[in-house]
C-alpha positions as CSV (number, residue, x, y, z in Angstrom):
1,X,-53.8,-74.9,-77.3
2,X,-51.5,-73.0,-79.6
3,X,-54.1,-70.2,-80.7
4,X,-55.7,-70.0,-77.1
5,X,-51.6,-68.8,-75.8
6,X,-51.7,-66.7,-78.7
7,X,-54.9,-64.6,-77.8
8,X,-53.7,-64.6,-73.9
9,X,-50.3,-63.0,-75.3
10,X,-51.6,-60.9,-77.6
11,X,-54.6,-59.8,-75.1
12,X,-51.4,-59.0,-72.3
13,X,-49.5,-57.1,-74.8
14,X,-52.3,-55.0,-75.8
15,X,-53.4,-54.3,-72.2
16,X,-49.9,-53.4,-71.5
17,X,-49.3,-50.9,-74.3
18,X,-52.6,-49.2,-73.5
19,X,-51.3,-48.6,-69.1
20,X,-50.8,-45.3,-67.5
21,X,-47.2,-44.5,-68.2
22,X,-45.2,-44.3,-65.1
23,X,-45.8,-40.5,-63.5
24,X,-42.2,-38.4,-64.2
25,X,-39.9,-37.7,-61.2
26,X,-41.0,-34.9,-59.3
27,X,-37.9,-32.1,-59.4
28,X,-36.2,-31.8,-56.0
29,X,-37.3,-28.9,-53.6
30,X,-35.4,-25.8,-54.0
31,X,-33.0,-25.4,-50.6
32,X,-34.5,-22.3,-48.7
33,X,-31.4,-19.5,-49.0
34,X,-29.4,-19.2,-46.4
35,X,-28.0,-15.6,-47.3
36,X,-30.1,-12.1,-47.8
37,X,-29.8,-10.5,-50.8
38,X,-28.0,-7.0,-50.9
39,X,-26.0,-7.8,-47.7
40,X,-25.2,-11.5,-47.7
41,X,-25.7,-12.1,-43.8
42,X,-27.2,-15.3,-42.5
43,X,-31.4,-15.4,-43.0
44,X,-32.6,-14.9,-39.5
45,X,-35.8,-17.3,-37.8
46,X,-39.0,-15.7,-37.9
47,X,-38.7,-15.0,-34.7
48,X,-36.2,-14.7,-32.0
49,X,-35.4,-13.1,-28.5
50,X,-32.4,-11.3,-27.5
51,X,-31.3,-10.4,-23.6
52,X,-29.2,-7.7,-23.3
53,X,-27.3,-7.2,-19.8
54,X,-26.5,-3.8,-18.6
55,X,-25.5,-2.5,-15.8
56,X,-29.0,-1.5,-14.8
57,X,-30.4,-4.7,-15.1
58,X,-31.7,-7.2,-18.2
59,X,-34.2,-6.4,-21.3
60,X,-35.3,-9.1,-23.0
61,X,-36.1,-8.3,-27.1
62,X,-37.8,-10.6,-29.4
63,X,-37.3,-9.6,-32.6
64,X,-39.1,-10.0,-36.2
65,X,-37.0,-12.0,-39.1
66,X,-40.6,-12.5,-41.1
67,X,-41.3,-8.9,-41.5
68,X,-37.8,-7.0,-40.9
69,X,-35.4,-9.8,-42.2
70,X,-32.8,-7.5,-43.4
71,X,-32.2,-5.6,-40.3
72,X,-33.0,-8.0,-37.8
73,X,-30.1,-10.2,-39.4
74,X,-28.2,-7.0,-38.7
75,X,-28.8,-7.3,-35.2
76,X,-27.9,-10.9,-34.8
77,X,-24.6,-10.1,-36.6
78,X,-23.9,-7.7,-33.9
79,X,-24.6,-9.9,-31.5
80,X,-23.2,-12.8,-32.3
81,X,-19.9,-11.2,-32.9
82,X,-20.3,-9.9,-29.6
83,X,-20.0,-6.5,-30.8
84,X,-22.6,-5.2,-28.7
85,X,-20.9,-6.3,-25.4
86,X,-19.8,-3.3,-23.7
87,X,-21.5,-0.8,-25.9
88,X,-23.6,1.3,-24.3
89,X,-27.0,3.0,-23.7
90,X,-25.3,6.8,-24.3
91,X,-29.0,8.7,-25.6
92,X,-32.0,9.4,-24.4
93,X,-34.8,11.9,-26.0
94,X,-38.2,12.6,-23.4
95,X,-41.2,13.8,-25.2
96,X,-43.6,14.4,-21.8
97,X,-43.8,10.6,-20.6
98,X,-43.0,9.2,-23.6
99,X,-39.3,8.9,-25.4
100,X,-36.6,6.4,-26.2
101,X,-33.1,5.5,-25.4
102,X,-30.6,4.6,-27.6
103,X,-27.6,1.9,-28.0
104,X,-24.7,1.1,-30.2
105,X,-21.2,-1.1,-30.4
106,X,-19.4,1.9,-30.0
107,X,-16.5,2.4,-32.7
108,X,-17.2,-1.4,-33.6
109,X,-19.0,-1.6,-37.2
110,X,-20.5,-3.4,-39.9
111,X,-21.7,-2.1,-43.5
112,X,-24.8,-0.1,-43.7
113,X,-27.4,-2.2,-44.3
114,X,-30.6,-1.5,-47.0
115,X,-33.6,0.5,-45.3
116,X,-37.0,-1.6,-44.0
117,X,-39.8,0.8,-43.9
118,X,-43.2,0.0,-41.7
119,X,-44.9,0.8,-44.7
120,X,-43.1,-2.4,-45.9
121,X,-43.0,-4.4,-42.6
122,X,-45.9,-3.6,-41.0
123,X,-44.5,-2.9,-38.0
124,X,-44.6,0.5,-35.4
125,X,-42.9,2.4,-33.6
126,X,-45.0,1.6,-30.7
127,X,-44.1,1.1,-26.5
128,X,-41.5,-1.2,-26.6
129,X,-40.2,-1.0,-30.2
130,X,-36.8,-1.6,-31.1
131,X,-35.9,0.1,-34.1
132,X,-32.8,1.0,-35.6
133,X,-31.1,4.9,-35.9
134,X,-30.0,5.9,-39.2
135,X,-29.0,9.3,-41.0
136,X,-29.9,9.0,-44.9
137,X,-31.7,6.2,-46.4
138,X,-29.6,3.0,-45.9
139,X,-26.9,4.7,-43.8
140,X,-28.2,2.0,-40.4
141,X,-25.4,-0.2,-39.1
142,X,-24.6,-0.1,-35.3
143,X,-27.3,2.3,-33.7
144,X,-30.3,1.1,-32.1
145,X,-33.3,2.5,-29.9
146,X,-36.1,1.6,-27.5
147,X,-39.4,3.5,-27.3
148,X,-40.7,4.2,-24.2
149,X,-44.8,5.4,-25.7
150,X,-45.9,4.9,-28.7
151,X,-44.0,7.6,-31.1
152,X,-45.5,6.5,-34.2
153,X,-44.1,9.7,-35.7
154,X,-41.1,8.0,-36.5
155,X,-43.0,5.2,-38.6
156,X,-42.4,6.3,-42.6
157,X,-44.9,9.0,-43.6
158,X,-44.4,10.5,-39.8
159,X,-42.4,13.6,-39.2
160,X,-39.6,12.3,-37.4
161,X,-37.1,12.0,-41.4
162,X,-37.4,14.9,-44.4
163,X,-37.5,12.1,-46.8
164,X,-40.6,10.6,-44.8
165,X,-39.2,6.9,-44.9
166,X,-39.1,6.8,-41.3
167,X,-36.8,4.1,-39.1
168,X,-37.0,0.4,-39.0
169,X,-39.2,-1.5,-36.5
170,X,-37.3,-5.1,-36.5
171,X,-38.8,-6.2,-33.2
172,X,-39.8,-5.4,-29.3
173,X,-39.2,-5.6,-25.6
174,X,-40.9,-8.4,-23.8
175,X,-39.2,-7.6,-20.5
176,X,-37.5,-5.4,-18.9
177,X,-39.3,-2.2,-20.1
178,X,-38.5,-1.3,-16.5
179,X,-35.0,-1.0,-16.6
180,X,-35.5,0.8,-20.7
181,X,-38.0,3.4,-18.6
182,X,-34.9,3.6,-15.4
183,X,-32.5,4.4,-18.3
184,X,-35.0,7.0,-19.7
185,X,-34.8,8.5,-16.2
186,X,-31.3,8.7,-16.0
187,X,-29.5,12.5,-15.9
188,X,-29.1,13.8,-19.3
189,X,-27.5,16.6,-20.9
190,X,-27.8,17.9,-24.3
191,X,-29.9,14.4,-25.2
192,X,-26.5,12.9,-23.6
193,X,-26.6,10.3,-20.8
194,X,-24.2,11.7,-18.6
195,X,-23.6,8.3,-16.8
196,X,-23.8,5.9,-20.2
197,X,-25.3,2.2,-18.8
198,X,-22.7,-0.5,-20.4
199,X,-23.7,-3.2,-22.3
200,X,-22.2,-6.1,-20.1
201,X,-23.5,-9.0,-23.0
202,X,-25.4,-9.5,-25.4
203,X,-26.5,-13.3,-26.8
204,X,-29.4,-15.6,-28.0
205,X,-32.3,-17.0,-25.7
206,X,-34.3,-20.3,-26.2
């Protein structure tokens, strides 16, 4: 009885030293950030709309946090500090039936914010595009346009910049082209809307 408990403890043992060792613990997931790089303003959703109410009448924008992160967030900042409300749509450039019109915060600013070419984004300057206006290379902040027409000369490697780098596509119009086309109408001098539309609000949709 003795040497049969032996072989049944020594036969366990055995068995035991020759298990699968217990898999290691898995590290944790690494939080998505919650800041951009270079400008440190929240990360933006993939996607999200925009209604901007002027005094002609509401345009809807969805815009594009995947493939224009950086200035889309720039966007949302100026919204959600309600900087935009009463800016106003004060440009407008006509090229035949084509053209855009342009917005801004007025003398309400933020820093410059780093450049997103299409040739990065993948995005165009096509009808409907909001983009934003810039002088040099990372010099964008407060200015923003809609294209009425596709002007895809204003896409990097177009004509529209010396340094070919174009403006950033961060999004479109998904309604309310009429009222961007009414402000396109509107009596301009010298590129100037001589009547600016006001920006009565700007804010987040579902």
């Amino acid at each position: 009885m003795t040497r049969r408990l032996f072989l049944i403890l020594t036969a366990g043992a055995l068995l035991a030293g020759c298990s699968k060792p217990a898999d290691p613990p898995k590290p944790a997931a690494t939080p998505a950030p919650k800041y951009l790089p270079d400008t440190g303003l929240d990360v933006p959703p993939d996607t999200v709309r925009v209604a901007i109410e002027t005094s002609e009448g509401e345009i809807v924008l969805e815009l594009d946090g995947k493939h224009a992160p950086q200035t889309t967030a720039n966007f949302l900042h100026y919204v959600d500090t309600q900087k935009l409300d009463n800016g106003t749509f004060y440009r407008a450039i006509r090229a035949g039936d084509a053209g855009f019109i342009q917005f801004n915060s007025g003398d309400r600013t933020y820093p410059p914010i780093p450049h997103e070419p299409t040739s990065q984004t993948g995005l165009s300057h096509t009808d409907g595009a909001v983009s934003t206006a810039r002088y040099a290379v990372g010099t964008a902040s407060n200015e923003f346009t809609i294209c009425i027409g596709d002007m895809t000369y204003l896409d990097a490697g177009g004509t529209a910049t010396p340094d070919k780098q174009g403006y950033a596509v961060f999004g479109h119009v998904v309604s309310g082209m009429d009222v961007v086309k009414h402000i396109l109408d509107s009596h301009i001098r010298d590129q100037a809307i001589v009547k600016p539309v006001i920006i009565t609000s700007a804010h987040r949709i579902s």
